[in-house]
C-alpha positions in Angstrom: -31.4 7.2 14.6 -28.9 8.0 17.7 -26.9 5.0 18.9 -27.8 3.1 21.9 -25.0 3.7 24.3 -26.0 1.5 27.5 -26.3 -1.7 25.1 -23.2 -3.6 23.3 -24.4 -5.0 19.9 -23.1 -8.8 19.5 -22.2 -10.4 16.2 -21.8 -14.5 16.4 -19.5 -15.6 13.4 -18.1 -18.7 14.6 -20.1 -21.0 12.9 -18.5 -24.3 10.9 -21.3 -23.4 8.0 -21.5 -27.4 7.4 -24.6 -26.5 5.8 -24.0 -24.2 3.6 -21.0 -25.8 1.7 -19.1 -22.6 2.1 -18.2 -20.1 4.7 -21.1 -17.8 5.0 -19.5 -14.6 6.2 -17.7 -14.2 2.9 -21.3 -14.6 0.9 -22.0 -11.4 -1.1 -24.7 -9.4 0.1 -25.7 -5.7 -1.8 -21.9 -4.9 -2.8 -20.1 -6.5 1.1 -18.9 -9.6 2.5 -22.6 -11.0 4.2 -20.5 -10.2 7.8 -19.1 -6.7 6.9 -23.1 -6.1 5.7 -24.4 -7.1 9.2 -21.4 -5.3 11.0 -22.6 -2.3 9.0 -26.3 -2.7 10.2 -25.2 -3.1 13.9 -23.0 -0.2 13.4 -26.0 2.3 12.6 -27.5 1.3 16.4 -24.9 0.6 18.8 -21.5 2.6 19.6 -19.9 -0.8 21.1 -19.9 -4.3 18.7 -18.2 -7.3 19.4 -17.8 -9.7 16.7 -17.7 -13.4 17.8 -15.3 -16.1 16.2 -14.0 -19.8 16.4 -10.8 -18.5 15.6 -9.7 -14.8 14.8 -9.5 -15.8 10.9 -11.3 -12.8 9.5 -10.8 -8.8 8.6 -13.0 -6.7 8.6 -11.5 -3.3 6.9 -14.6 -0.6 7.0 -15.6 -0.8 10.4 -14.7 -0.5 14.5 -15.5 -3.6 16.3 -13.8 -6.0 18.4 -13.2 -9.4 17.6 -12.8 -11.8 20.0 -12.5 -15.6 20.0 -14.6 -18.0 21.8 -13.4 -18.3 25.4 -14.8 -21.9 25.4 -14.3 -23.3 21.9 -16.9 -25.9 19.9 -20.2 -25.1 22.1 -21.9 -23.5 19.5 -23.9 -20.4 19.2 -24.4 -20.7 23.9 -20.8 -20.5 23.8 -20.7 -17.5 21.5 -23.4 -15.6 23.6 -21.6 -16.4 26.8 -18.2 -15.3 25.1 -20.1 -12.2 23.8 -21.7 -11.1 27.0 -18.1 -12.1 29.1 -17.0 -8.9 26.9 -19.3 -6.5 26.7 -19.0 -3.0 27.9 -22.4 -2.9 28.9 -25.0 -4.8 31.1 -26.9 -5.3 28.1 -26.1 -6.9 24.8 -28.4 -7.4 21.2 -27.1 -10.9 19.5 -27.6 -11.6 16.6 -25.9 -14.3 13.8 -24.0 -13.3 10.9 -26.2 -15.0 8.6 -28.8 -12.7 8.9 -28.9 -10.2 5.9 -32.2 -8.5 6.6 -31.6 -7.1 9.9 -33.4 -4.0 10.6 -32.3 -1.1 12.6 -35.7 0.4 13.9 -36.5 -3.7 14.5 -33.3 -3.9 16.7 -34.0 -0.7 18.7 -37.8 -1.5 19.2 -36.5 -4.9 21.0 -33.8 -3.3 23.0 -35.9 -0.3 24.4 -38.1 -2.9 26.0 -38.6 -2.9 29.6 -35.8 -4.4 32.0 -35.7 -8.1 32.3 -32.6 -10.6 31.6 -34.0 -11.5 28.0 -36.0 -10.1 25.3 -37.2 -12.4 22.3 -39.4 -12.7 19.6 -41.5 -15.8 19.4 -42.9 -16.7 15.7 -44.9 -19.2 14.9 -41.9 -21.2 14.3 -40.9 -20.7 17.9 -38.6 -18.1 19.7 -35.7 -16.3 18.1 -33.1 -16.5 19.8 -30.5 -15.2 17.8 -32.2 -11.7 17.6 -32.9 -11.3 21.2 -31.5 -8.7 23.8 -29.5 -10.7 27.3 -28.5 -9.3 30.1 -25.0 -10.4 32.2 -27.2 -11.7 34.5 -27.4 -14.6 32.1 -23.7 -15.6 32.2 -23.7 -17.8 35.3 -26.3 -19.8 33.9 -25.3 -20.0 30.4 -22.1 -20.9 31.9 -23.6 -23.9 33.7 -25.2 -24.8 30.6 -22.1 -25.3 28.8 -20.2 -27.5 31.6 -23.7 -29.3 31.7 -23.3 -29.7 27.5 -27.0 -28.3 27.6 -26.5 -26.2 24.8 -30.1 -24.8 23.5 -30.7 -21.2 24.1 -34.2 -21.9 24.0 -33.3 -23.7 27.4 -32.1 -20.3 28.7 -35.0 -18.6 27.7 -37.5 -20.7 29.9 -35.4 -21.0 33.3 -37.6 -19.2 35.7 -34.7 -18.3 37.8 -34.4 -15.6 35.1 -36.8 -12.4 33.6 -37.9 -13.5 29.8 -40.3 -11.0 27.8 -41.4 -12.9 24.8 -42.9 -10.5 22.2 -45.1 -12.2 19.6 -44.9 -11.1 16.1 -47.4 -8.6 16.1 -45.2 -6.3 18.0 -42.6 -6.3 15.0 -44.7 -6.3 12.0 -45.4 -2.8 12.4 -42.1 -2.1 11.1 -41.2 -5.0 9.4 -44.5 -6.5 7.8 -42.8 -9.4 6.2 -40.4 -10.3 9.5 -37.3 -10.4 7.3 -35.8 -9.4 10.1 -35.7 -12.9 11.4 -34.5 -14.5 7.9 -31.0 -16.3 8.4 -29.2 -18.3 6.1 -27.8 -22.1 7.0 -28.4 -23.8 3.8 -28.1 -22.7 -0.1 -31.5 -23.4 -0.1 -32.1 -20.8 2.4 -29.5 -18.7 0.5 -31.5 -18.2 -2.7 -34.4 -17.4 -0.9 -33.0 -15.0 1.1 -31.6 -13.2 -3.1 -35.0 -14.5 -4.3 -37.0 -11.9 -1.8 -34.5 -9.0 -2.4 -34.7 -9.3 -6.2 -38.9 -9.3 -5.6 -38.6 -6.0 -3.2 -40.2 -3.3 -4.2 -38.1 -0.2 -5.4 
């Protein structure tokens, strides 16, 4: 697969990981830290990857990215998206969490080489995905209002007609990925041994 060069691939890894009981980036993953395995999977599709953090606590040794620190601090994951998008080198970026260990690089590309519009998501039947979604920088100024307005669900974003959403169902991924791993992140250790529990049950 060559790299996509007109869209900046956007790791958020700023989270408190209440949940969890332990900070999830360092959670080991096939042989890595879980970050340095999603920095690793970002790295195989885009040539520009910004990593977002609370505060820049956190090395990352194998790869090129840049890290940068929340420009508004405590707003959660809209505050990492508008940080993320502030810094991009391109009008486009792919965000995803750094909690997700089954990312899929033909499932990443497939989104980004959708049509033009200020967002791409998956919905699910659990609802929109909004953490493996492509934005535009047309987004800032109203993510940015979101966060002075303390409106901080993305889902919000997503449904503001003053901006272009394509919402692919599920159908359009399971061609590639039949299970929708893709869309598996980790917030609890519940969530954390099934997340093992399905690698350990793959086949091969």
């Amino acid at each position: 697969m060559s790299k996509l060069k007109d869209i900046t691939g956007v790791i958020l890894a700023g989270g408190k990981s209440r949940r969890m009981g332990q900070d999830k980036r360092y959670l080991h993953w096939q042989g890595l830290n879980l970050l340095d395995s999603v920095c690793g999977v970002m790295n195989r599709v885009f040539e520009d990857i910004v990593v977002v953090t609370a505060i820049p606590d956190y090395e990352l040794r194998s790869l090129s990215v840049r890290f940068i620190t929340d420009e508004i601090p405590g707003k959660g994951s809209i505050g990492g998206l508008f940080s993320g998008l502030r810094h991009s080198l391109n009008s486009y970026c792919f965000v995803v969490g750094c909690d997700m260990p089954y990312l899929n690089p033909e499932v990443i590309a497939e989104i980004c080489r959708n049509p033009p519009a200020d967002i791409v998501v998956v919905k699910l039947l659990q609802g929109f995905q909004p953490l493996h979604a492509r934005y535009s920088k047309q987004c800032i100024p109203f993510l940015e209002e979101m966060i002075q307005s303390d409106n901080l669900k993305i889902q919000h974003l997503i449904t503001d007609s003053r901006i272009s959403s394509r919402i692919l169902d599920e159908t359009h991924i399971s061609g590639i990925d039949p299970h929708l791993r893709s869309f598996i992140n980790v917030n609890t250790p519940a969530d954390w041994e099934f997340a093992r529990k399905a690698q350990r049950n793959s086949p091969g």
